[in-house]
C-alpha positions in Angstrom: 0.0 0.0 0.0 2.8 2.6 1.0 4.5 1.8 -2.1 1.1 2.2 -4.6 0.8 5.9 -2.8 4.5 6.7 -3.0 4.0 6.0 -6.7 1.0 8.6 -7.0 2.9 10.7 -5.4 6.1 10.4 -7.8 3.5 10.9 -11.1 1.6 13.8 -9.6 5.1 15.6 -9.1 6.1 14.8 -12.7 2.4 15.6 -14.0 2.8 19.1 -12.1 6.0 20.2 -13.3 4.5 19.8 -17.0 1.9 21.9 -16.4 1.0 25.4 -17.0 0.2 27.8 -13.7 -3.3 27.8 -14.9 -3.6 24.5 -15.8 -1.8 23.5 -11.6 -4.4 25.8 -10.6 -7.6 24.1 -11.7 -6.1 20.7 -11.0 -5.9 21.9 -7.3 -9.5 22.5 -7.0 -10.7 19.4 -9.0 -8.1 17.5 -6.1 -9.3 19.7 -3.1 -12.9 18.5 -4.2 -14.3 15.5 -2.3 -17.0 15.0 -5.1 -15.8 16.3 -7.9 -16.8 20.0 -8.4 -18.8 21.9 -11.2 -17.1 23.3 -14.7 -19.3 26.7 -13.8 -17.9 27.1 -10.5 -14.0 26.9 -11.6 -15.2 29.5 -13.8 -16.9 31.1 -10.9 -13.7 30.9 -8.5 -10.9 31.4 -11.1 -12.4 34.7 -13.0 -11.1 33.1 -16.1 -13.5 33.0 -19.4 -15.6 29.5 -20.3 -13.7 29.4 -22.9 -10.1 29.1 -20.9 -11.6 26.7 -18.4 -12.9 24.2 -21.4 -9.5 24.8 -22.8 -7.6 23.6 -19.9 -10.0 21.0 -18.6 -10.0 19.8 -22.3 -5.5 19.9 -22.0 -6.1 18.0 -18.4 -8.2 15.6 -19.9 -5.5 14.9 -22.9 -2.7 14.1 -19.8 -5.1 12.0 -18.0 -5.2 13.5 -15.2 -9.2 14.7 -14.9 -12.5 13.4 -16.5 -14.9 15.7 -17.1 -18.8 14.1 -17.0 -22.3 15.8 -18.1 -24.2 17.9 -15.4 -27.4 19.5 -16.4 -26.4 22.3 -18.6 -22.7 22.0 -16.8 -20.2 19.8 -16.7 -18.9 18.1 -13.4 -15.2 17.4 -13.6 -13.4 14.7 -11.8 -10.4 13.6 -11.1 -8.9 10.3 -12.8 -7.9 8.2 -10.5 
């Protein structure tokens, strides 16, 4: 078990030094969310554009690092574990 977590610990390092400031700072709040949290509300808590969020979330998605699921008119974005 401590060796599976040291692991995760080992990619998410590598992940985050490939990442852009923008893209580390919506992967923090999709990881500080229990449940996952709302496209519209990184939007909400980041002041960036729609656009830029789908952007990034699309980029995250590419690097497998978050999964991004249908929410009413929303999406709700996970993250790939």
């Amino acid at each position: 078990m401590e060796m599976r977590r040291k692991k995760k610990q080992i990619i998410e390092h590598i992940a985050d030094s490939m990442l852009t400031a923008a893209e580390r700072q919506v992967l923090e709040m999709v990881r500080s969310a229990q449940n996952g949290i709302l496209q519209s509300d990184i939007v909400i808590k980041t002041g960036y554009s729609k656009v830029k969020v789908h952007r990034i979330l699309k980029s995250l998605e590419i690097k497998g690092l978050v999964r991004r699921g249908r929410f009413g008119i929303t999406n709700k974005v996970f993250i790939n574990a």
